[in-house]
N, C-alpha and C positions, 0 to 999 in steps of 0.2 A: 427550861423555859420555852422548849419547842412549840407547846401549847396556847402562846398568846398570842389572842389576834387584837387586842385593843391596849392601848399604852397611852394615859389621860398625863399631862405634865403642867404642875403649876407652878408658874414661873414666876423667876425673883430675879434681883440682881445678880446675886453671886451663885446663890443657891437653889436647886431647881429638883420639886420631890414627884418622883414617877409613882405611877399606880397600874401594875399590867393585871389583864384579865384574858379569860378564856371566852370561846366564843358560846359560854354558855352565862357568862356574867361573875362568873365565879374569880374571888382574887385568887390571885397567883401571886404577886411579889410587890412589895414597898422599897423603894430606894430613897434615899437623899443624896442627891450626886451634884458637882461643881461645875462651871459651865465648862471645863476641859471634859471634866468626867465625862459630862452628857453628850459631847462631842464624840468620843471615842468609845460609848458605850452603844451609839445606835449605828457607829460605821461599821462594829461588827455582828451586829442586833440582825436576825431574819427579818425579810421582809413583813410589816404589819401596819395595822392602821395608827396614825400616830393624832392626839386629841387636844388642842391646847386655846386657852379661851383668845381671843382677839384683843391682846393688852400691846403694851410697849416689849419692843422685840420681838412680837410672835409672828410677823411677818419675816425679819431674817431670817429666823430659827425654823420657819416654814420651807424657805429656800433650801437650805443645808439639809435639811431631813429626808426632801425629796430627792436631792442629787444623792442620798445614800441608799433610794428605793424604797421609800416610802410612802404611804400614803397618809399624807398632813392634812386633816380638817381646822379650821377656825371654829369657834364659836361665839355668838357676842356673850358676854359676861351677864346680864338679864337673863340670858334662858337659863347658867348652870346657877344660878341662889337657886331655884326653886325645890333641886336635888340634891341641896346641903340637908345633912341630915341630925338634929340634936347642936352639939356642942360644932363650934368651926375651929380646925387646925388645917396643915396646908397637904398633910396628907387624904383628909377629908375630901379637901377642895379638888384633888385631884381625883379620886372616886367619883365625884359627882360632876367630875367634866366626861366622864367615860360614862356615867349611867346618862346624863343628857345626848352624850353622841350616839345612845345606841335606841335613843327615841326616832320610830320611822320620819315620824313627819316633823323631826330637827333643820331648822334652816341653819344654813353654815355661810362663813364669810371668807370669800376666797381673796387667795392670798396675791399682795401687792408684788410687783416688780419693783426689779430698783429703778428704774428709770421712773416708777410710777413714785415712789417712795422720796426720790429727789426733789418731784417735780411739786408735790405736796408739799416739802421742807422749803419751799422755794414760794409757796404760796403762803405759808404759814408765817415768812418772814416777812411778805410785801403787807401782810394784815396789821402785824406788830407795829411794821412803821407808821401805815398810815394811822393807824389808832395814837401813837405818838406823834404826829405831825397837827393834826387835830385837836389832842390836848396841849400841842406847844401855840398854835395858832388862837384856842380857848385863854390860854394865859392869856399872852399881851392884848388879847381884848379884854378880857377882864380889869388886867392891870392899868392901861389906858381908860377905861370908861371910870374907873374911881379916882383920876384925875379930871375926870371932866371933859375926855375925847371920844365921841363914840364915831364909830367905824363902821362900814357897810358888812353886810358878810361876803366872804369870799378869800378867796386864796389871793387874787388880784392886787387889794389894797394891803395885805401883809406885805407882798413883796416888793412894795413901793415903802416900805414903812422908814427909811432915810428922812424920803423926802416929808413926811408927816411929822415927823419927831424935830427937825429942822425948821416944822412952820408953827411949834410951838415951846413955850418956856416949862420945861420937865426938870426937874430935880436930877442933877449929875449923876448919883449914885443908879438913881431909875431907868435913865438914860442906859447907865450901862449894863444893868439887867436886863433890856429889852435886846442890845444888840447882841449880845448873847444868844438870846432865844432864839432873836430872828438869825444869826449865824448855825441854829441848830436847828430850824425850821429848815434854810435852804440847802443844808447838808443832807436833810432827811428825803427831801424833793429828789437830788439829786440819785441819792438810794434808790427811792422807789421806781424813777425816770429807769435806771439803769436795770431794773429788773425786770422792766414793760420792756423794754429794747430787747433782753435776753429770753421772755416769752415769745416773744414775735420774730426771733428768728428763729426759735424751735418749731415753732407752729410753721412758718414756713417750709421749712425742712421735713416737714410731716405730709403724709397725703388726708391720713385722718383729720387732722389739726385743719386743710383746706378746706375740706368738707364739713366740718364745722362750722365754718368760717362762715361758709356759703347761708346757713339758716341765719332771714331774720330775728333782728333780737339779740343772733348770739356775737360777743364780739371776744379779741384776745383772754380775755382773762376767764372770761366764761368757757369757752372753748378749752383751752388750758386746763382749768379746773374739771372739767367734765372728762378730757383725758386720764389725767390723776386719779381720780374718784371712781369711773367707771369701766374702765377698762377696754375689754373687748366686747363687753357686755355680755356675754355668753352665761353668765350667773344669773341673769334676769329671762324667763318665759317669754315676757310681752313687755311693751313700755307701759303698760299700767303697774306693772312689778317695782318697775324704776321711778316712777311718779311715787308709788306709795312709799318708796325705802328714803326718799325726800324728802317726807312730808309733805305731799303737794295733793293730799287724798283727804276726805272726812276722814274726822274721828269719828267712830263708830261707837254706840250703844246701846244695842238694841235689846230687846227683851217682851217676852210675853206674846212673840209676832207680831212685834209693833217696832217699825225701824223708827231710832233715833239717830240722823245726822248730824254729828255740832260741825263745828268750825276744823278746818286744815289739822292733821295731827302735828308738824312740826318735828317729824321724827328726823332721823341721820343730818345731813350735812348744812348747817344754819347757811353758810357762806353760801355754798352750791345753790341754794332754795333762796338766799336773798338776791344773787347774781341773775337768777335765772327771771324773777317777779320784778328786778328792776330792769330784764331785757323786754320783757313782757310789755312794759310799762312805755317803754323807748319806741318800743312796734308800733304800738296804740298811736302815739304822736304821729309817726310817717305813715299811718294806715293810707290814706289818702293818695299818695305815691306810689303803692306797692302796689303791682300788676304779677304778683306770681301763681304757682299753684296755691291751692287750700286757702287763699287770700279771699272768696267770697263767704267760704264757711266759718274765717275765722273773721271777718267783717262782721256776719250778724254777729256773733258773739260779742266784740266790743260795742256795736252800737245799741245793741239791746239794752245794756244796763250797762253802761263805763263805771262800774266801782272796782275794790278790790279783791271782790267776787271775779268780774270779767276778766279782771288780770290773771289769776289764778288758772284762770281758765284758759287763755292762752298760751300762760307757762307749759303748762300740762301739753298744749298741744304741742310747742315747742319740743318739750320731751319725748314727743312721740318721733318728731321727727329727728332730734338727735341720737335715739336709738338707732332705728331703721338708716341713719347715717354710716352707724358704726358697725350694723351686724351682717345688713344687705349694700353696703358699698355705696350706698344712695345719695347722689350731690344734689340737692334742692337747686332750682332752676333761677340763673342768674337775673341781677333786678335787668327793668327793661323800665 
């Protein structure tokens, strides 16, 4: 199997079926190996190019492959359907991640760090809560107003809600469903509190996380997540590459030499693309104060048309400068 330069791997939990080819596309060998197997089958494997789509694991498994001298491509899972061919089984699948890789103009997804891979696990659990804090806090408003209490909105008067439940006559049993909730409302607080504390000293501790910091708009979590997600940025040409892997670009549908624009595509990261439209949105409020660079260019912008067109459009330009943060060292110029 001297002859293979491409090795496509579709992976599973336990079980994981390789597809090697020659660099002329021609198969060479089908295996079904177990994840020790595939362990010890490519530590003593020649060095070759190694194929496997961007699912659960493929970043680990990306790591290990290369410490065995390898060379690991991602791919996102959309580009390889289109190279399934007739009937789908998982040695197919793994053909058709090797015919996709060996497409010139294949975009790949490069692989995460663990620190990057943490730091994502770590954001993905601050969403969880707060989306459970939100439906704990939607309960006892709910459950209160079909007594006949209606509440402001806010986090505010939840966490006075003692004193609420004290200045009216509630049904015992209801009584003690609410302090429940509200004892699992301030446990959740507490969670999420203690996760902002443990962002904000990593970013601290960061110089990139600093310089972050520094762009209007962006603040801990945004910055954070834009670490996670983007890396070093060296995967991306230009920030217009990284605007569009956002979704922060039209959708495109042109035809007949007639461009048609719609609205934002909405592609990769919802969280990252809603972080970044509600820093946007934060800017727009203190425009007025900000004296920094790019502040007149990005002035007309909002006051030309303040919708969420204008937002978008500051996002965007936000992007530009958290690229050029990350890839040319760049600290955006302190408020004055």
């Amino acid at each position: 199997m001297q002859d293979v330069t491409l090795v496509g791997i579709d992976l599973g939990k336990h079980s994981f079926h390789l597809h090697g080819q020659d660099r002329h596309g021609k198969a060479v060998f089908r295996k079904k190996v177990s994840r020790k197997q595939l362990t010890e089958f490519f530590a003593t494997f020649h060095a070759c190019t190694v194929v496997m789509e961007a699912c659960a694991g493929a970043h680990h498994m990306a790591r290990k492959l290369t410490a065995f001298g390898h060379q690991v491509k991602l791919i996102s899972p959309q580009f390889v359907r289109p190279f399934v061919k007739s009937n789908k089984n998982d040695f197919v699948d793994a053909e058709a991640i090797c015919e996709a890789a060996s497409r010139p103009a294949m975009r790949f997804v490069t692989p995460k760090t663990e620190s990057q891979q943490t730091l994502s696990a770590l954001h993905r659990v601050r969403e969880s809560l707060v989306r459970d804090r939100v439906k704990t806090s939607n309960q006892m408003h709910g459950f209160l107003l079909e007594f006949g209490i209606s509440l402001p909105i806010g986090q505010a008067v939840i966490r006075r809600l003692p004193t609420v439940l004290a200045e009216h006559s509630l049904p015992p049993s209801l009584v003690s469903i609410l302090e429940r909730l509200h004892a699992h409302f301030k446990y959740l607080s507490e969670q999420i509190n203690a996760i902002d504390k443990e962002i904000a000293r990593q970013l601290a501790a960061d110089d990139l996380g600093q310089r972050l910091l520094s762009i209007p708009g962006v603040g801990p979590i945004t910055a954070s997540v834009l670490a996670a997600e983007m890396g070093d940025g060296k995967q991306y040409g230009c920030s217009r590459d990284f605007a569009a892997s956002i979704g922060l670009v039209p959708r495109q549908y042109s035809t007949g030499g007639k461009a048609n624009l719609q609205g934002i595509s909405k592609r990769g990261d919802k969280n990252l693309r809603r972080l970044l439209v509600q820093g946007a949105r934060s800017y727009m409020q203190r425009l007025s104060s900000w004296r920094g660079e790019l502040s007149p260019q990005r002035r007309r912008i909002d006051l030309s048309k303040p919708t969420t067109r204008s937002k978008i459009k500051v996002a965007k330009t936000g992007v530009t400068i958290d690229f050029l943060a990350r890839r040319f060292l760049r600290v955006y110029p302190a408020r004055t």
